[in-house]
Backbone bond lengths (Angstrom), bond angles and torsions (degrees), N, CA, C in turn:
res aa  C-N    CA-C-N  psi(-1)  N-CA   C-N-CA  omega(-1)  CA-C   N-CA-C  phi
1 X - - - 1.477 - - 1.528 109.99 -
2 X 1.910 103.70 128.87 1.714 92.51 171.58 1.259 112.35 -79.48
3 X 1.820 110.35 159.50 1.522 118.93 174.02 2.070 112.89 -80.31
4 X 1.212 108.81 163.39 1.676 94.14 -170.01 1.533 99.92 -78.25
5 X 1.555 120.03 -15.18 1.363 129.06 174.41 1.826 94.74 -64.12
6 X 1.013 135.03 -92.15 1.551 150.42 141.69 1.273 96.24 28.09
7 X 1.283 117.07 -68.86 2.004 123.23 -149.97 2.015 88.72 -90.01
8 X 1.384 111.57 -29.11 1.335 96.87 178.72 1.966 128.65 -87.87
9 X 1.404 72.35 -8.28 1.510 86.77 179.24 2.051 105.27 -90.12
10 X 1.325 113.40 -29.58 1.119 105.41 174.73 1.585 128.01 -74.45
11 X 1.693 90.71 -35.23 1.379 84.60 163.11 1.341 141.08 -74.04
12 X 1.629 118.62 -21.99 1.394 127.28 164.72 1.979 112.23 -29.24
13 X 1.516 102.31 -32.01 1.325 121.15 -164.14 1.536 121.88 -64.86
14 X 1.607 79.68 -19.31 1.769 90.29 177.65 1.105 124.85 -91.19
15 X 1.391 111.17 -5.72 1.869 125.50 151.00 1.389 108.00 -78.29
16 X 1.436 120.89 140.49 1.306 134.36 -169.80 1.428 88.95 -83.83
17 X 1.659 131.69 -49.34 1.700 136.05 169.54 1.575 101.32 -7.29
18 X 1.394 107.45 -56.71 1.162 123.17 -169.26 1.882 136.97 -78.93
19 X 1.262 105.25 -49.03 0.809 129.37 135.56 1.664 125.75 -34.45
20 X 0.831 114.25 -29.68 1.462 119.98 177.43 1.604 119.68 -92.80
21 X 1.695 90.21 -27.14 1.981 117.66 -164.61 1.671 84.80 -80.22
22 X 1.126 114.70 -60.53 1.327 130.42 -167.31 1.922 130.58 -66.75
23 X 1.742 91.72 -39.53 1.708 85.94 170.22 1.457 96.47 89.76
24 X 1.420 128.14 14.99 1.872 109.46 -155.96 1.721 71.40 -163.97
25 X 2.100 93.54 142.52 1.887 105.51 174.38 1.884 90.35 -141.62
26 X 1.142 81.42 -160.43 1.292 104.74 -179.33 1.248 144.33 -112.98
27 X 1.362 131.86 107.67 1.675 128.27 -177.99 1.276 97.93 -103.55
28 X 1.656 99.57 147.56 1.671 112.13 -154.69 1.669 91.66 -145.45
29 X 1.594 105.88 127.12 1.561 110.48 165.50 1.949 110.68 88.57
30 X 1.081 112.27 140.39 1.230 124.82 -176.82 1.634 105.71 -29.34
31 X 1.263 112.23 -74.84 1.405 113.47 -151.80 1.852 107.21 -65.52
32 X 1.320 94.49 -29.46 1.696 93.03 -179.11 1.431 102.99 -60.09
33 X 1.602 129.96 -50.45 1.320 114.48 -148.02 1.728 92.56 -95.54
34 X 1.085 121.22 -14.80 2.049 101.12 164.95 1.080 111.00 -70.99
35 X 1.577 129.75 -35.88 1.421 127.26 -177.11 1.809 93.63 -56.35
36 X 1.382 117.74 -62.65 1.390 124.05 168.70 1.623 128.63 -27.78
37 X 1.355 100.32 -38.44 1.756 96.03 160.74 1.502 128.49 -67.70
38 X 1.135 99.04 -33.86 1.723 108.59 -176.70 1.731 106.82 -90.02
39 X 1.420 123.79 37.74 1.132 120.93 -167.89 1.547 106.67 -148.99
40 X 1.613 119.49 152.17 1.486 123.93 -172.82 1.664 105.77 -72.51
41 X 1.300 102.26 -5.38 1.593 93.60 164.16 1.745 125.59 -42.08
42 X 1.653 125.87 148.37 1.231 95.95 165.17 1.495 108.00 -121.47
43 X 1.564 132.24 115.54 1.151 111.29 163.08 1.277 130.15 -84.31
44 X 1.282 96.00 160.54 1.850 121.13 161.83 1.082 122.39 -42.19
45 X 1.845 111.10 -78.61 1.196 130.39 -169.39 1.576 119.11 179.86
46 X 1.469 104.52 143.31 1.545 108.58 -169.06 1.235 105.01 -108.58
47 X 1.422 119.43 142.97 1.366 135.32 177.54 1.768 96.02 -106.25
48 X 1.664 111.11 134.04 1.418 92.48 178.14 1.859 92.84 175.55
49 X 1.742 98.16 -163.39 1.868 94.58 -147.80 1.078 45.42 -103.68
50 X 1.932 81.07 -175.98 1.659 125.70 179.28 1.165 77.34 -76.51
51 X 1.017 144.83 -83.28 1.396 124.85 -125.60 1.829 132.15 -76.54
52 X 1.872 98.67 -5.28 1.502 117.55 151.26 1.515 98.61 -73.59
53 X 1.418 106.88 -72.56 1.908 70.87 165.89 1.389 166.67 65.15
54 X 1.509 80.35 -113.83 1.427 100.12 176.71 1.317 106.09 -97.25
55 X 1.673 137.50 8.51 1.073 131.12 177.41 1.557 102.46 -110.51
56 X 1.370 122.59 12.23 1.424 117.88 179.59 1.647 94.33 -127.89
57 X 1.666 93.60 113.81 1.279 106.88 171.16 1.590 122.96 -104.07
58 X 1.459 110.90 -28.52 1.817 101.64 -177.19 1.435 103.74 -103.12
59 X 1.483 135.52 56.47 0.796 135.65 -173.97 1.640 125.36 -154.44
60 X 1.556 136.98 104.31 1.311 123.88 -131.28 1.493 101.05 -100.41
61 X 1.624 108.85 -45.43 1.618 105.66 -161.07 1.928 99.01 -82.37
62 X 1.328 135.89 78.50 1.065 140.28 131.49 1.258 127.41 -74.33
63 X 1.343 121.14 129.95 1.406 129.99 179.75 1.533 123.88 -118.84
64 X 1.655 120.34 118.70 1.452 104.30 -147.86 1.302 97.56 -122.89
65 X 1.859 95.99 121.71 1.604 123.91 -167.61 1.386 101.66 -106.40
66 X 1.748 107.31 167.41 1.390 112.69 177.87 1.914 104.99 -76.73
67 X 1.297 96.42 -175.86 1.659 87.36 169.36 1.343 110.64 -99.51
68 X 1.062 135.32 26.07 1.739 143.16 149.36 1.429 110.74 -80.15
69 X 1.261 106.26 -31.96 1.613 93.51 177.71 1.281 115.48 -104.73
70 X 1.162 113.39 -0.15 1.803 122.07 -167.69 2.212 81.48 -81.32
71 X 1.379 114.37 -53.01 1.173 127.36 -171.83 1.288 109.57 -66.90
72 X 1.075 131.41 -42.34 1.616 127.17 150.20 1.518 117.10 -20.65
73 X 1.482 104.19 -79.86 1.372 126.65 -174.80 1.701 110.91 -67.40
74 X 1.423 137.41 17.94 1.453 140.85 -148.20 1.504 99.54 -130.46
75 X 1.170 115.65 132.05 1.821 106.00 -174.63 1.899 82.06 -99.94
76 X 1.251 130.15 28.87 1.599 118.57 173.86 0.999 98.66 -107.64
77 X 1.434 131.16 -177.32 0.946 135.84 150.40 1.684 146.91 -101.57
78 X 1.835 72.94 8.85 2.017 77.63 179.50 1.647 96.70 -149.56
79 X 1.146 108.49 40.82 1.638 132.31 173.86 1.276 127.48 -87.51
80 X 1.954 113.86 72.27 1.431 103.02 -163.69 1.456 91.12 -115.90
81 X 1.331 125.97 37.30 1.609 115.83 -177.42 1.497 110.31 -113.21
82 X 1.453 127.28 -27.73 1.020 128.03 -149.22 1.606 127.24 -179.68
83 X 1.300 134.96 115.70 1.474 116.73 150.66 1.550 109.30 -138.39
84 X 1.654 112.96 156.70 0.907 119.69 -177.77 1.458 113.75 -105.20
85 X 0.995 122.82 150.42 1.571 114.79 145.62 1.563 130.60 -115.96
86 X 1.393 99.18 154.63 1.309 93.54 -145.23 1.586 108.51 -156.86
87 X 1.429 105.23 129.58 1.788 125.31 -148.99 1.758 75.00 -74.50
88 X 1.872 96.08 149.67 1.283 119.44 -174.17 1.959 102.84 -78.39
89 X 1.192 116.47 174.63 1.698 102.06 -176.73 1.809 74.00 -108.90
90 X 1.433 103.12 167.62 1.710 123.01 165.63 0.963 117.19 -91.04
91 X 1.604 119.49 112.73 1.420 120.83 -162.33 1.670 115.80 -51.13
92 X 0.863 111.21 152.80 1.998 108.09 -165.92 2.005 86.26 -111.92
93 X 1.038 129.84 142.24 1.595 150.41 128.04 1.309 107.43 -13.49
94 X 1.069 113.86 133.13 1.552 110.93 160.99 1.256 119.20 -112.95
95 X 1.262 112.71 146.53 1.431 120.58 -160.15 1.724 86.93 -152.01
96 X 1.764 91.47 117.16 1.684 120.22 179.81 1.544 98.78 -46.20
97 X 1.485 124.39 146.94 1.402 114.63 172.32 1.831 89.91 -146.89
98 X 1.406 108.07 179.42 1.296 124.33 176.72 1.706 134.18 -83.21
99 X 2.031 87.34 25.63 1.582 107.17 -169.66 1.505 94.99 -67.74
100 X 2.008 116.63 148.51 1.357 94.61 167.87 1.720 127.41 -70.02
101 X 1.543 91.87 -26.35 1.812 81.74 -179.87 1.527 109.55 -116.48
102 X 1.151 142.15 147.28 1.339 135.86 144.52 1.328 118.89 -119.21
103 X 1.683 131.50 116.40 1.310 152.28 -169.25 1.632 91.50 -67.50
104 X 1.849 114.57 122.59 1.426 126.35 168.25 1.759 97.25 -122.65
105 X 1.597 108.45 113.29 1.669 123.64 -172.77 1.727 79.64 -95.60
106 X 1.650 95.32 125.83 1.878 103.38 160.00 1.319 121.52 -105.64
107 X 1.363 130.65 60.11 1.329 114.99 177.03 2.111 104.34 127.09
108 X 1.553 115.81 -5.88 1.246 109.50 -153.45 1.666 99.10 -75.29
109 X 1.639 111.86 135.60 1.648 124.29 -163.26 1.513 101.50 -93.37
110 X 1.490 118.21 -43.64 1.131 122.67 -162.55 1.529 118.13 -78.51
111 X 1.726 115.24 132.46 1.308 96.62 -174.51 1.599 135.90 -86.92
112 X 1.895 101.53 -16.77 1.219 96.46 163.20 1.663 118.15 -84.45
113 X 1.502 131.16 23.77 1.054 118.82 158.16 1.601 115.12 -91.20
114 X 1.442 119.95 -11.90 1.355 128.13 178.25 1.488 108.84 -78.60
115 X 1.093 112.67 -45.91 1.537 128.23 -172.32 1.396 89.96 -57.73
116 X 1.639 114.92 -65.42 1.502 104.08 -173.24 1.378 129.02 -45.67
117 X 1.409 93.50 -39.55 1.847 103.27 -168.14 1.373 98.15 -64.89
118 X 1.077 122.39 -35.50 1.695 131.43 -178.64 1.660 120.92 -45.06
119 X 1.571 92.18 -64.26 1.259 110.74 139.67 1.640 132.65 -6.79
120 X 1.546 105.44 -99.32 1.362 130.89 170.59 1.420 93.75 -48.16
121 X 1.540 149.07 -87.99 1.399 118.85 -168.72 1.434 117.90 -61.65
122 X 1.537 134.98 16.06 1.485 115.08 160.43 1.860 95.96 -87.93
123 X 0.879 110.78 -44.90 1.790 119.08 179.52 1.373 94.22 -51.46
124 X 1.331 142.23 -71.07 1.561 109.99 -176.22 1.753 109.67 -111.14
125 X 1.426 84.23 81.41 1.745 96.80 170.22 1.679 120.44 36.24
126 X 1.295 121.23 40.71 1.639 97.53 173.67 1.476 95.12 -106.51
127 X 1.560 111.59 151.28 0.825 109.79 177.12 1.507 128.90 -104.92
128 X 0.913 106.28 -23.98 1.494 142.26 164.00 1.617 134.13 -76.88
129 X 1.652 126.10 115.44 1.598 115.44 -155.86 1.350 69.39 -151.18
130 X 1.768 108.65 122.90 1.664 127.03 168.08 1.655 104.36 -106.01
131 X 1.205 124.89 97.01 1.348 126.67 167.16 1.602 129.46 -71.09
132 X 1.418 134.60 146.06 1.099 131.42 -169.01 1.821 97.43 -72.55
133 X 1.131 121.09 172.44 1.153 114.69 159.00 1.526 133.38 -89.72
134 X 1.236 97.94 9.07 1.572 96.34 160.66 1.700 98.09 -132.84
135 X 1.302 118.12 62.93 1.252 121.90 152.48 1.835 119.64 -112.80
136 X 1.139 98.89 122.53 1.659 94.87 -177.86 2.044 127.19 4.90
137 X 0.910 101.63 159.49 1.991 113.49 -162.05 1.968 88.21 -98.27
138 X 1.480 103.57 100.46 1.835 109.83 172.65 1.275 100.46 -40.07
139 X 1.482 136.56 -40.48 1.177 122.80 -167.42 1.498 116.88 -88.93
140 X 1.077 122.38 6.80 1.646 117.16 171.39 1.604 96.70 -66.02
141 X 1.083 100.79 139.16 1.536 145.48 163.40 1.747 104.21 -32.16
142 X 1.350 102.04 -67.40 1.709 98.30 174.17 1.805 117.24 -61.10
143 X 1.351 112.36 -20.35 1.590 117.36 -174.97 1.276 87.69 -82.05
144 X 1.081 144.92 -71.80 1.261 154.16 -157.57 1.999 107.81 -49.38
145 X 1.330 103.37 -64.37 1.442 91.89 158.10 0.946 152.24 -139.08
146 X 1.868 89.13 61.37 1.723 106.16 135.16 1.647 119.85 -76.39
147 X 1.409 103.49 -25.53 1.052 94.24 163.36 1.806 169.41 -18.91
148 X 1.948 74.41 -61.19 1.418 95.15 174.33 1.599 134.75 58.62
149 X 1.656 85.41 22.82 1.444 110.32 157.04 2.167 107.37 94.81
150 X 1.161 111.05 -11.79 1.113 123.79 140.01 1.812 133.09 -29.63
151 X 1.321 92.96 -31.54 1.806 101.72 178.22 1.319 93.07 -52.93
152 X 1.614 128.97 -51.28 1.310 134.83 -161.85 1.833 111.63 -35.67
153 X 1.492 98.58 -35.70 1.918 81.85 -154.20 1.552 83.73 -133.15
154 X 0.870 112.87 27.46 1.885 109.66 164.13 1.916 91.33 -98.93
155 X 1.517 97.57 153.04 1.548 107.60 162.40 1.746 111.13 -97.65
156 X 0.899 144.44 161.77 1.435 122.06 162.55 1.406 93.60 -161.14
157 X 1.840 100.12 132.65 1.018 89.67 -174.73 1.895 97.24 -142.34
158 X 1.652 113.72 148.25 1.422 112.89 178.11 1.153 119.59 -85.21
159 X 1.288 118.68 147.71 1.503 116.57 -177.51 1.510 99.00 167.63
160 X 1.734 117.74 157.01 1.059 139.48 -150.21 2.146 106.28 -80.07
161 X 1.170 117.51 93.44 1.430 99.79 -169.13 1.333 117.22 -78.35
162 X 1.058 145.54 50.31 1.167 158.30 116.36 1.632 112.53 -53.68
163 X 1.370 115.36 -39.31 1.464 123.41 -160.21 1.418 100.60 -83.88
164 X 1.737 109.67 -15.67 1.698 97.88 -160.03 2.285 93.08 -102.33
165 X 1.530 93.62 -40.86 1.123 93.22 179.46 1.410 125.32 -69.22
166 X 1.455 134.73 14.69 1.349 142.41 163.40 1.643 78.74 -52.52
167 X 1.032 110.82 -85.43 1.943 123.60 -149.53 1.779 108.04 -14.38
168 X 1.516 112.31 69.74 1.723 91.78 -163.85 1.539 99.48 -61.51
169 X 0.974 163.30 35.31 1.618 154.74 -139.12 1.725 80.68 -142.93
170 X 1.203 146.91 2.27 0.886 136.20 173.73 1.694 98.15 -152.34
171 X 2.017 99.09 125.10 1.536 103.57 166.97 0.912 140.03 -57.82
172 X 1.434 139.81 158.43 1.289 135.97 178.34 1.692 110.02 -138.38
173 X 1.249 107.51 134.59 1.718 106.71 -177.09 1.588 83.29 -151.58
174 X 2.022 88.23 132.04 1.300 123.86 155.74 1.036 126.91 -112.21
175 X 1.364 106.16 165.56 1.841 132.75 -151.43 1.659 90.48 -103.38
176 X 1.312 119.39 90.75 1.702 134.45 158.82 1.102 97.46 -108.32
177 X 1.651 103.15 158.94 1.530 130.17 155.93 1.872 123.26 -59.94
178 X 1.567 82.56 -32.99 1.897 87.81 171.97 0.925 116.95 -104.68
179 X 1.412 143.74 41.05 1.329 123.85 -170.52 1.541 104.65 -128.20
180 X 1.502 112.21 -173.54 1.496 111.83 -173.97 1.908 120.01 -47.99
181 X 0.995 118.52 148.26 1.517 151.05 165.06 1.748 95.03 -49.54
182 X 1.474 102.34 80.49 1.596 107.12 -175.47 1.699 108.97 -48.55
183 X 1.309 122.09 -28.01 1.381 136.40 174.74 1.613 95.07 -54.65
184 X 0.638 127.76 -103.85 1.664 134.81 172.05 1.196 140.06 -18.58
185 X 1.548 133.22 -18.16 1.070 135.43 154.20 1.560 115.68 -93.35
186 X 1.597 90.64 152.35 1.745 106.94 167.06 1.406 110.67 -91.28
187 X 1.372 117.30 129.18 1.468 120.70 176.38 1.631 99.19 -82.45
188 X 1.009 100.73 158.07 1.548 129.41 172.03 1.177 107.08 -113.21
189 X 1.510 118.07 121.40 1.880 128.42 -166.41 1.215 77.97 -131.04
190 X 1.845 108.59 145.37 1.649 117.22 -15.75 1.698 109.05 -42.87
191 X 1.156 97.56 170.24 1.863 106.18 -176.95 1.643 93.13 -149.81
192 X 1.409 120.17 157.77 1.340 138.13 148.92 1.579 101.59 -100.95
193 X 1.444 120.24 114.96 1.912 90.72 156.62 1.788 108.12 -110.01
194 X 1.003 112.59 137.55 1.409 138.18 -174.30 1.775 117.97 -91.71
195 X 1.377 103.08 83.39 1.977 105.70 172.67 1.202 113.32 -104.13
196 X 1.568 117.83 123.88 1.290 146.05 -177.04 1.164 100.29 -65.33
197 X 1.890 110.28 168.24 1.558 128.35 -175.54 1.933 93.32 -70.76
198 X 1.236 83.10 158.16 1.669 88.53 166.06 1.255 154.75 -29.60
199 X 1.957 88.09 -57.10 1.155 113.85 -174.72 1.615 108.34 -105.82
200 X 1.286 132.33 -17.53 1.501 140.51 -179.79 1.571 115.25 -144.58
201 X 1.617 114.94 42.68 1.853 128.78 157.55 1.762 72.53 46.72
202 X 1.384 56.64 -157.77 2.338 96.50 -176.20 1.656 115.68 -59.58
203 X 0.575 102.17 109.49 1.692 108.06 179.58 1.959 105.47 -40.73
204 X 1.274 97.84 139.64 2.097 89.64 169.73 1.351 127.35 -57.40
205 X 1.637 114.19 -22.79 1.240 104.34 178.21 1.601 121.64 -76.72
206 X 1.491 89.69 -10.81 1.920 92.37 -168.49 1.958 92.15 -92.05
207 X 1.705 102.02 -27.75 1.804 112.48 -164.91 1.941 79.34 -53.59
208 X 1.258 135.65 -80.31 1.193 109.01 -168.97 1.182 158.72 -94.18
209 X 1.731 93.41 49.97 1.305 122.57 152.13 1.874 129.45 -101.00
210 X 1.083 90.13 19.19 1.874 111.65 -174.85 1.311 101.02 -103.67
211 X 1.596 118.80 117.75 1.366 137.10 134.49 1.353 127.60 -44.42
212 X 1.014 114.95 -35.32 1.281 100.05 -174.63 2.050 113.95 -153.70
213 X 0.890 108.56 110.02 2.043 107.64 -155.83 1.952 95.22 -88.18
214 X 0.962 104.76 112.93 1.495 107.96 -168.05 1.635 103.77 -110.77
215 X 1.089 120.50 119.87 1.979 113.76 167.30 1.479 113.50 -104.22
216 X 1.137 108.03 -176.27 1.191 130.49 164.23 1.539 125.42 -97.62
217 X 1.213 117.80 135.76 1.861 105.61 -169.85 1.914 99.17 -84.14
218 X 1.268 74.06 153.21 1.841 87.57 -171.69 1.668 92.78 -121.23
219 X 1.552 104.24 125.31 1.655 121.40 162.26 1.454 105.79 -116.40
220 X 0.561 142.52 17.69 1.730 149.13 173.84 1.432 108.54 -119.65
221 X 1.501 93.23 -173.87 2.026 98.79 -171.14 1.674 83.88 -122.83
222 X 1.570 136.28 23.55 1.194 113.47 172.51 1.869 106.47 -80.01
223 X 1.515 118.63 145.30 1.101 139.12 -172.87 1.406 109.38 -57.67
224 X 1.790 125.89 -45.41 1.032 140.48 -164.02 1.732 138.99 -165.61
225 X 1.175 138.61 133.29 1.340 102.89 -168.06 2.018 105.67 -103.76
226 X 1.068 103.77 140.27 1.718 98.15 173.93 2.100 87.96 -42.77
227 X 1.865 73.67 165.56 1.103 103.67 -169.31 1.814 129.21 -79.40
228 X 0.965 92.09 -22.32 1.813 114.28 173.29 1.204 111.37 -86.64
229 X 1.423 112.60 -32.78 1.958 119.32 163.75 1.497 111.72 -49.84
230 X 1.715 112.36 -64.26 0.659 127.74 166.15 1.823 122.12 -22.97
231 X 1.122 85.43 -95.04 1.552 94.82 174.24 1.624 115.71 -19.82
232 X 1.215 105.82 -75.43 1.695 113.85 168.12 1.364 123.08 -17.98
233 X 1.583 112.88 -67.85 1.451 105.72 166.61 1.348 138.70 -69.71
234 X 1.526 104.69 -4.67 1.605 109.05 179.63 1.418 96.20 -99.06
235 X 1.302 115.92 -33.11 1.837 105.14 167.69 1.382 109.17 -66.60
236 X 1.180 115.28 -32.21 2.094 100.95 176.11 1.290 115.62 -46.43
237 X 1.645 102.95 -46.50 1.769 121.47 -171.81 1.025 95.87 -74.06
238 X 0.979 140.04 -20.14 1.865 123.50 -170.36 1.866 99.47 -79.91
239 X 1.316 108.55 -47.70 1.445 120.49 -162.82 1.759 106.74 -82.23
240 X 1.410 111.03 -6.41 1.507 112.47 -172.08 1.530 88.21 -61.60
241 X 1.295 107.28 161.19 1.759 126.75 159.41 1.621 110.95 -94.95
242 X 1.190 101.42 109.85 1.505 96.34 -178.77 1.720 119.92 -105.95
């Protein structure tokens, strides 16, 4: 059973205010918080049924609520199994390395498009995601699970991309409407690839810092594709064997 101290303190969590005051967010729903055991994350404490439970074995401070209160305490809306809380990691420096890809987000607002992209580079191995600083907070609740438990082994880290793309010793290609026939070029690895905010791509100050402006071919009359779509197919093309 949670305490009303407990249920009020978790919910504070669903303000980023807080979240920020505190150093500590939220994992929500079965699959996030097992992925969460097997990870350098450190939690606090899990709110959850018996019967998560019994599927968490190296882990002591669990506390086992009904699913009225698990849903109380749940920024979802159909979250009666589980949430964790869970100490923030300390953002790490980045330091350019000889990975072939590293994901640079310019501006992206939405959080299940972050979660996704998060996603899509745990599915083809990147480990590394440099966000603009005014691109959505990794730890909101909706980034987290869109995820799908993926937050675990991505690094992500904020910082000004201007600062990273000086490094000309490593390429960089962005996601425009005018640019090369992503089908058709050979990337050069290491690579930066660079996806713009939603609603306005890559900002101009970062547009001329891009080597190389790569699109997607359009056979349809749709205007645009969300941004996590995006990504997906230009990460397929990056990883094809050509």
């Amino acid at each position: 059973m949670i305490s009303k101290q407990q249920q009020k303190y978790v919910q504070s969590l669903h303000n980023k205010k807080y979240r920020t005051e505190f150093k500590q967010f939220l994992v929500e729903g079965e699959k996030g918080i097992l992925e969460l055991l097997n990870s350098e994350f450190e939690i606090v404490s899990i709110f959850c049924t018996e019967s998560l439970k019994n599927k968490i074995t190296n882990f002591k401070n669990t506390i086992v609520c009904s699913n009225a209160e698990i849903n109380a305490i749940s920024t979802l809306k159909t979250n009666s199994i589980g949430v964790a809380v869970v100490h923030q990691k300390t953002e790490t420096e980045y330091i350019a390395t000889k990975n072939d890809l590293t994901l640079l987000l310019d501006g992206i607002n939405d959080p299940g498009n972050l979660g996704t992209i998060i996603r899509l580079a745990d599915w083809y191995g990147i480990k590394t995601i440099i966000c603009s600083k005014n691109t959505v907070e990794f730890y909101n609740p909706k980034v987290i699970s869109a995820t799908m438990g993926s937050f675990c082994r991505i690094n992500i880290i904020y910082k000004e991309l201007k600062e990273v793309l000086i490094d000309k010793n490593i390429k960089s290609y962005g996601a425009f409407l005018d640019g090369e026939n992503i089908h058709q070029i050979d990337i050069e690895k290491p690579a930066y690839l660079i996806i713009g905010s939603e609603s306005h791509g890559i900002s101009p100050e970062i547009e001329g810092l891009v080597n190389h402006k790569i699109t997607i071919p359009k056979f349809g009359l749709a205007e645009s594709l969300n941004a996590a779509v995006a990504t997906g197919i230009i990460l397929d093309n990056f990883f094809k064997i050509k």
